[in-house]
C-alpha positions as CSV (number, residue, x, y, z in Angstrom):
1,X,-1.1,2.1,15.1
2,X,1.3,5.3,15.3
3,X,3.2,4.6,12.5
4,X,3.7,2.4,9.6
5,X,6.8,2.7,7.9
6,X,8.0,0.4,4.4
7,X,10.7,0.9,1.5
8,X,9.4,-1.2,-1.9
9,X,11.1,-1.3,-5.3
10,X,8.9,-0.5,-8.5
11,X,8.8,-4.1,-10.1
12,X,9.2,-4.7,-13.8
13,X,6.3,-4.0,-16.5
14,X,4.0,-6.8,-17.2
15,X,4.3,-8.3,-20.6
16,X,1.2,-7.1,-21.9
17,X,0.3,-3.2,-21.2
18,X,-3.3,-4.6,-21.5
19,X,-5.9,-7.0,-20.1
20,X,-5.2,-5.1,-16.3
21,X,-7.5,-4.0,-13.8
22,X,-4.8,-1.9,-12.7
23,X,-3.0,-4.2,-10.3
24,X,-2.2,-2.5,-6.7
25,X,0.3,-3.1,-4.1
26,X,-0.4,-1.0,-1.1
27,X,-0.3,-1.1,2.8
28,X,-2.0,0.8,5.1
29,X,-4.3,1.4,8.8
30,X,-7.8,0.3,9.4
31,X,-9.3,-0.7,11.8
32,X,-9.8,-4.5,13.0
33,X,-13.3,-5.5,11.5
34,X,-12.7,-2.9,8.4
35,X,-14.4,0.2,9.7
36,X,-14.3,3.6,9.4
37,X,-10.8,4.9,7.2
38,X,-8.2,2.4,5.0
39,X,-5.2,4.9,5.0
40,X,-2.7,3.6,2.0
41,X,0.0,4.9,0.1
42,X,-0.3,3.2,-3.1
43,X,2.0,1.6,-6.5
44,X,0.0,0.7,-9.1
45,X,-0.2,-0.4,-12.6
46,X,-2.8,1.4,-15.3
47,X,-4.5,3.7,-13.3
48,X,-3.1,6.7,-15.4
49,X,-1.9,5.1,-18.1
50,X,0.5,2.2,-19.1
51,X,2.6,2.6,-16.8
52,X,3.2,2.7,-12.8
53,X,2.1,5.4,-10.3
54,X,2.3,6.6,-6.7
55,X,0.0,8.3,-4.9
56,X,-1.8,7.9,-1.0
57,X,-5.5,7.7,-0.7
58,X,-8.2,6.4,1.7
59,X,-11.2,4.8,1.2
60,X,-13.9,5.9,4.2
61,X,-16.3,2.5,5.2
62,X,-18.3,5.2,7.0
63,X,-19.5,7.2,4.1
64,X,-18.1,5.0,1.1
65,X,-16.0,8.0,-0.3
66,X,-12.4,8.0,-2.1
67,X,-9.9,10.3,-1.3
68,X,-6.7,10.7,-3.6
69,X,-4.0,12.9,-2.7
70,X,-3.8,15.8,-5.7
71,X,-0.4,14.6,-6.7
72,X,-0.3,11.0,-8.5
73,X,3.5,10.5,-9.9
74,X,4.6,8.0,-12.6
75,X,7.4,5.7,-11.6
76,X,9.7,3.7,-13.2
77,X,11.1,0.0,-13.0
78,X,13.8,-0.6,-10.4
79,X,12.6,3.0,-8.6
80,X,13.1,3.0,-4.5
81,X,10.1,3.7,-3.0
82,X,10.1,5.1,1.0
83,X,6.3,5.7,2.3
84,X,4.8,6.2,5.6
85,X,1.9,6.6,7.5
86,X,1.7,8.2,10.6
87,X,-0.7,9.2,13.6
88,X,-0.8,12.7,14.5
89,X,-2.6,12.7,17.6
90,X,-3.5,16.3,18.4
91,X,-5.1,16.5,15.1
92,X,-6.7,13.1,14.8
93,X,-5.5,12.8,11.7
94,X,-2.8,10.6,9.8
95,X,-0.2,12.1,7.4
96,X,0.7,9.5,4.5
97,X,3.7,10.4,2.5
98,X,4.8,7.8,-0.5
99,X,8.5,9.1,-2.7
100,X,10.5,8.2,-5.5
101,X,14.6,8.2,-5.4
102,X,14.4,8.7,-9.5
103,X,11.8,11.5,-9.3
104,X,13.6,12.9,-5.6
105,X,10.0,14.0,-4.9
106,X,7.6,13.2,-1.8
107,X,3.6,13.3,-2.0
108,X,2.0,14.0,0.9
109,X,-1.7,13.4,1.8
110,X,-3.5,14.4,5.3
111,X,-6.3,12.6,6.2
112,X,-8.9,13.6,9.4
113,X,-10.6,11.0,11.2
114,X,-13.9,11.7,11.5
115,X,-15.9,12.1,14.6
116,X,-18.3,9.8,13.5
117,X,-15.3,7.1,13.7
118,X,-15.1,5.6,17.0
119,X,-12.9,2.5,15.9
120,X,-9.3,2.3,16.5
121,X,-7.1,2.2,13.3
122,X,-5.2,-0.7,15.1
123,X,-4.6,-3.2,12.3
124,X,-1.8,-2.9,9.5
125,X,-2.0,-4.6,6.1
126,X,0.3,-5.3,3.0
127,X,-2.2,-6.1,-0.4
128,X,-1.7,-6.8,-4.1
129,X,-4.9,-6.3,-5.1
130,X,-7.0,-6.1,-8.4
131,X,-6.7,-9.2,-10.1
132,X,-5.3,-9.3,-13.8
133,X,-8.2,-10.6,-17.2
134,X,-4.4,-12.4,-18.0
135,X,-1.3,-13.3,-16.6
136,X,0.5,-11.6,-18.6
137,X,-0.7,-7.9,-16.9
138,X,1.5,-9.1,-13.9
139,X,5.4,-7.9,-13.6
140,X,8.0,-10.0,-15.4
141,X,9.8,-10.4,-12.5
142,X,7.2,-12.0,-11.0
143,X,7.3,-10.5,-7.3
144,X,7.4,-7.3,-5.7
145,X,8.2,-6.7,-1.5
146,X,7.5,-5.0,1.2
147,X,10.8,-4.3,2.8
148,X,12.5,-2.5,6.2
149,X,8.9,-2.7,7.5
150,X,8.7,-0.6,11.2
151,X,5.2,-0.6,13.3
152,X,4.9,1.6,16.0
153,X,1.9,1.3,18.8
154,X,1.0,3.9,20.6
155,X,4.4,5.7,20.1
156,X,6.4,2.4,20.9
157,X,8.3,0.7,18.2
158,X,6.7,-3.2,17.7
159,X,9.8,-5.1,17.3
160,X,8.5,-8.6,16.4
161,X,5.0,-8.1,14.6
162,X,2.9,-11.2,13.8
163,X,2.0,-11.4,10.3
164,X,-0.7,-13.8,8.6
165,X,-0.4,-13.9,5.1
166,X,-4.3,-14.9,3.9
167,X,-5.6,-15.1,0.2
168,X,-8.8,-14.0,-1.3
169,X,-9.5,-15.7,-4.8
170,X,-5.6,-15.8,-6.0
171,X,-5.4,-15.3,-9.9
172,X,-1.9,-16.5,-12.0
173,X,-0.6,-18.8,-8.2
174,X,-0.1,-15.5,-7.0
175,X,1.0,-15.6,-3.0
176,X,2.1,-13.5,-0.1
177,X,5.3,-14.8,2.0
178,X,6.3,-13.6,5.3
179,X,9.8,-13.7,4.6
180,X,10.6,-12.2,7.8
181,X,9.3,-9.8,10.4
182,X,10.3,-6.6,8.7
183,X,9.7,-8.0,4.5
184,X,6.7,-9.3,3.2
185,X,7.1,-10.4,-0.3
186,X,4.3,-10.9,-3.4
187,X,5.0,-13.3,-6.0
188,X,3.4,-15.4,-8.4
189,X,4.6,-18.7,-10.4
């Protein structure tokens, strides 16, 4: 993958500002059996506070370290998010940027590809992640997508891309929904 590319809108606050394990939504590369480097821009709720925040980071299978860019923002409900990640071949690297409308500010992260990585970051994925102690640490709105979603292979734009939404453990009837090729959606009943 060459590029990943999604816009997202910062969904309301939970009901509670407690009883979270910092609930995530992020996309990002890896490879196809989860080797080497995830590269993900990244919302979440709680991780600096009661409140959300952007950032990029990436967790290396290799070596089991966490990288987080230097800049985490906060972000409010109803905020436009843009964020990309993107291969930069004569570096062998990827550049992740994530940005707020409100704020009018971009983070950017770089992150090398080790030597020691011989896999392929050929797989893309869109996660909610960390499950909530209580319902009530999920948005009031109940959903949050992944919109204007562009894939790029090897330079060339992927104009149909085949996504499987899967579950692992769902807490509150959360679900994803492939609502179409370019928006996948994240909701809960």
């Amino acid at each position: 993958i060459t590029a990943l590319n999604t816009t997202w809108t910062v969904p309301s606050l939970p009901a509670t500002a407690f009883g979270s394990n910092a609930p995530g939504w992020w996309f990002g590369v890896m490879d196809k059996d989860g080797n080497g480097a995830l590269v993900q821009p990244i919302l979440a709720y709680g991780y600096t506070g009661s409140h959300y925040s952007i950032f990029n980071a990436c967790f290396d299978w290799t070596d089991g370290s966490w990288t987080v860019s230097d800049t985490v923002s906060t972000v409010k409900p109803g905020d436009k998010i843009t964020s990309s990640v993107t291969y930069n071949e004569a570096a062998n690297s990827y550049t992740m940027l994530i940005s707020s409308a409100q704020l009018g500010k971009t983070i950017r992260q770089e992150y090398a590809i080790e030597k020691r990585q011989t896999e392929t970051e050929s797989s893309a994925v869109f996660v909610l992640e960390h499950q909530p102690r209580t319902c009530r640490a999920y948005p009031t709105d109940n959903e949050m997508s992944f919109e204007n979603i562009y894939v790029e292979v090897d330079g060339k734009p992927v104009t149909n891309p085949n996504w499987q939404a899967q579950q692992e453990k769902p807490a509150c009837n959360s679900k994803a929904t492939i609502v179409d090729a370019a928006t996948i959606k994240f909701s809960r009943d």
